[in-house]
N, C-alpha and C positions, 0 to 999 in steps of 0.2 A: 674538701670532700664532706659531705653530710651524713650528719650519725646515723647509723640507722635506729629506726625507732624499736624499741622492744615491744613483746607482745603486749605488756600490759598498758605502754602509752599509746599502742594502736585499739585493743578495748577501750581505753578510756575516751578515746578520739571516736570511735564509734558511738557508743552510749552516748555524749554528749550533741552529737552531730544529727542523730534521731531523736535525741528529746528534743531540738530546739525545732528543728525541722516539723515534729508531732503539733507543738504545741504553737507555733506561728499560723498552723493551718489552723487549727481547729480555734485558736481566738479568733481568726480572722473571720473564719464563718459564721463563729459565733457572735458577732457584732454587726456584721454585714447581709445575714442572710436570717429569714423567722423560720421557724419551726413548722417544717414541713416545705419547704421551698425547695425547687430543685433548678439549677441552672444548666442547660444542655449545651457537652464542648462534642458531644459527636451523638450519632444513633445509639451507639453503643457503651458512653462513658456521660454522665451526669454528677454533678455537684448536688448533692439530694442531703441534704440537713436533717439527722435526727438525731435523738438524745437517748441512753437508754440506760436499765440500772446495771446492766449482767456482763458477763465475761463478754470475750469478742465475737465478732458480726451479732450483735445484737443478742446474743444468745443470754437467757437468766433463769437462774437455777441459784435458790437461796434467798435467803435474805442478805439485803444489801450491807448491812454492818461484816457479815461472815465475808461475805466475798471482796470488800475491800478487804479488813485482815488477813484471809487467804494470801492475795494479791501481795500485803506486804510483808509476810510467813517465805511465800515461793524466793521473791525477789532477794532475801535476805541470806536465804538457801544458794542462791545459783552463784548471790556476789562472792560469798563463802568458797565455794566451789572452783568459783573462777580465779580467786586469789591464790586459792591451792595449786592448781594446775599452771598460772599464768606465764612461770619462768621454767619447765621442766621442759628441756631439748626436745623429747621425745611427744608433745602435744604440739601438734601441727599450727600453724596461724589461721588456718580456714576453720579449726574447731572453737581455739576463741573467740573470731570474728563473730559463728556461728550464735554461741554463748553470750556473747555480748550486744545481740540484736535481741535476742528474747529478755535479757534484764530492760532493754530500752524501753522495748513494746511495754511489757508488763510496768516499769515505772512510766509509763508520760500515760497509760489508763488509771493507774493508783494516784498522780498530780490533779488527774480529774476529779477522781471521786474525793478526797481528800478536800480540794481549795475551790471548788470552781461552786460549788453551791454557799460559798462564803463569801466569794467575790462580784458574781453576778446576780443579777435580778432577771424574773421568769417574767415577761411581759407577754400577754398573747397576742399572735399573730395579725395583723403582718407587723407590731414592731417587733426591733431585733434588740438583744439581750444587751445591756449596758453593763460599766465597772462600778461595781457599788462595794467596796471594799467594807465589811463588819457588819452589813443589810442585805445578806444574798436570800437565795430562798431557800435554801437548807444548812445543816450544822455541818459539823466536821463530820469524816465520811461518809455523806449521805449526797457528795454529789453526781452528776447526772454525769455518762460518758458521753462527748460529741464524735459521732459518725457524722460520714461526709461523701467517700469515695462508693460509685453504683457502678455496675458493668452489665447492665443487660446487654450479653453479648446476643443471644438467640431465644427465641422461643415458637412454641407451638402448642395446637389442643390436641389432648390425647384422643385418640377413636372412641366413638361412643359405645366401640364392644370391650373396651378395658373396662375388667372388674372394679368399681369405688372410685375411680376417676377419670372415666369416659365423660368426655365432652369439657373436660376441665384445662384452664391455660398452665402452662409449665415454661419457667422462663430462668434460664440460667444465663446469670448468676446473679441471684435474687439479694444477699444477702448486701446491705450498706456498712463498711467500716471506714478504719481512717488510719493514718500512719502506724500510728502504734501498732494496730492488727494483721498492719502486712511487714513489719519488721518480726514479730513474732513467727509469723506463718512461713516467711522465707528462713531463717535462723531453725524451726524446728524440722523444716522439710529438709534443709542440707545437712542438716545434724542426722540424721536418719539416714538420709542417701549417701551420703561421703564419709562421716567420720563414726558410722555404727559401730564398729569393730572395740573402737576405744571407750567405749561405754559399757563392752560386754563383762562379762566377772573373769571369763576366760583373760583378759587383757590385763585384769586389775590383777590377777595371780599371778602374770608372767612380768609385769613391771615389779613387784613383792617379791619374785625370785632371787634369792642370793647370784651373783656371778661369779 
């Protein structure tokens, strides 16, 4: 019979199974595809290559030194968190799952910024980025995140009687990310949807209760 695994060798089986998975796409694109290239596998799902300095779906806010810091502050935080809770009966396996999909996301974005402007060289378009290990184009933290994944599922222009953006295109969902972002985004949405309760104060009082 096989052991069963415990929670923290199934965290650890996650995290590692999303960084490697993150970071295979995003070298892959990033050697095979330039900067700004999109390859179309349907109408609505495109291989679209970009780079960018800020938090996820391309979002930036800050400067780039802070927000990797940030990045390796947060993740430091949740590991913490997760080692605390990872053997107690009473914390479900969908909430570490949960936990250990936003450490993954959040470290294979912090591998990027951290290595990936140390190891590659910025060639412009159309060629594609080679390994140049100790000649990349920027320092330590300072490199570029590769988005990859597009889903314009639908869009349309709004009426020209909409106030401020009548006659304008609207096209969801605009936003290009990449593995790391949707491990984040699935991990914080079920964290929310399923296991809220155990993150309220009311929870954290009644597991502190003497029995």
């Amino acid at each position: 019979m096989m052991k069963r695994l415990t929670k923290g060798q199934i965290a650890l089986g996650v995290i590692v199974l999303v960084l490697i998975i993150d970071q295979i796409v995003k070298i892959w694109v990033k050697t095979h595809m330039y900067i700004g290239e999109a390859i179309r596998v349907t109408d609505w799902f495109y291989i679209a290559f970009i780079e960018n300095n800020g938090m996820a779906f391309g979002m930036e806010v800050g400067s780039k030194l802070f927000l990797t810091l940030f990045r390796v502050v947060a993740v430091v935080f949740l590991v913490w968190i997760l080692w605390r809770i990872k053997n107690k009966p009473q914390m479900p396996t969908g909430l570490i799952v949960c936990l250990a999909l936003i450490i993954a996301g959040a470290a294979g974005n912090i591998f990027d910024s951290l290595f990936y402007g140390l190891i590659f060289n910025d060639p412009m378009p159309p060629l594609v980025a080679s390994f140049v290990p100790g000649e990349g184009y920027a320092g330590l933290f300072y490199g570029r995140v590769v988005d990859m994944l597009y889903f314009p599922l639908f869009s349309f222009y709004w009426p020209d009687w909409v106030p401020g953006i009548g006659g304008e295109r609207f096209e969801f969902f605009r936003p290009v990310f990449n593995i790391a972002d949707s491990a984040i985004s699935v991990g914080v949405v079920c964290l929310i949807l399923f296991y809220h309760r155990y993150l309220s104060t009311d929870h954290k009082k009644k597991e502190e209760k003497p029995q």
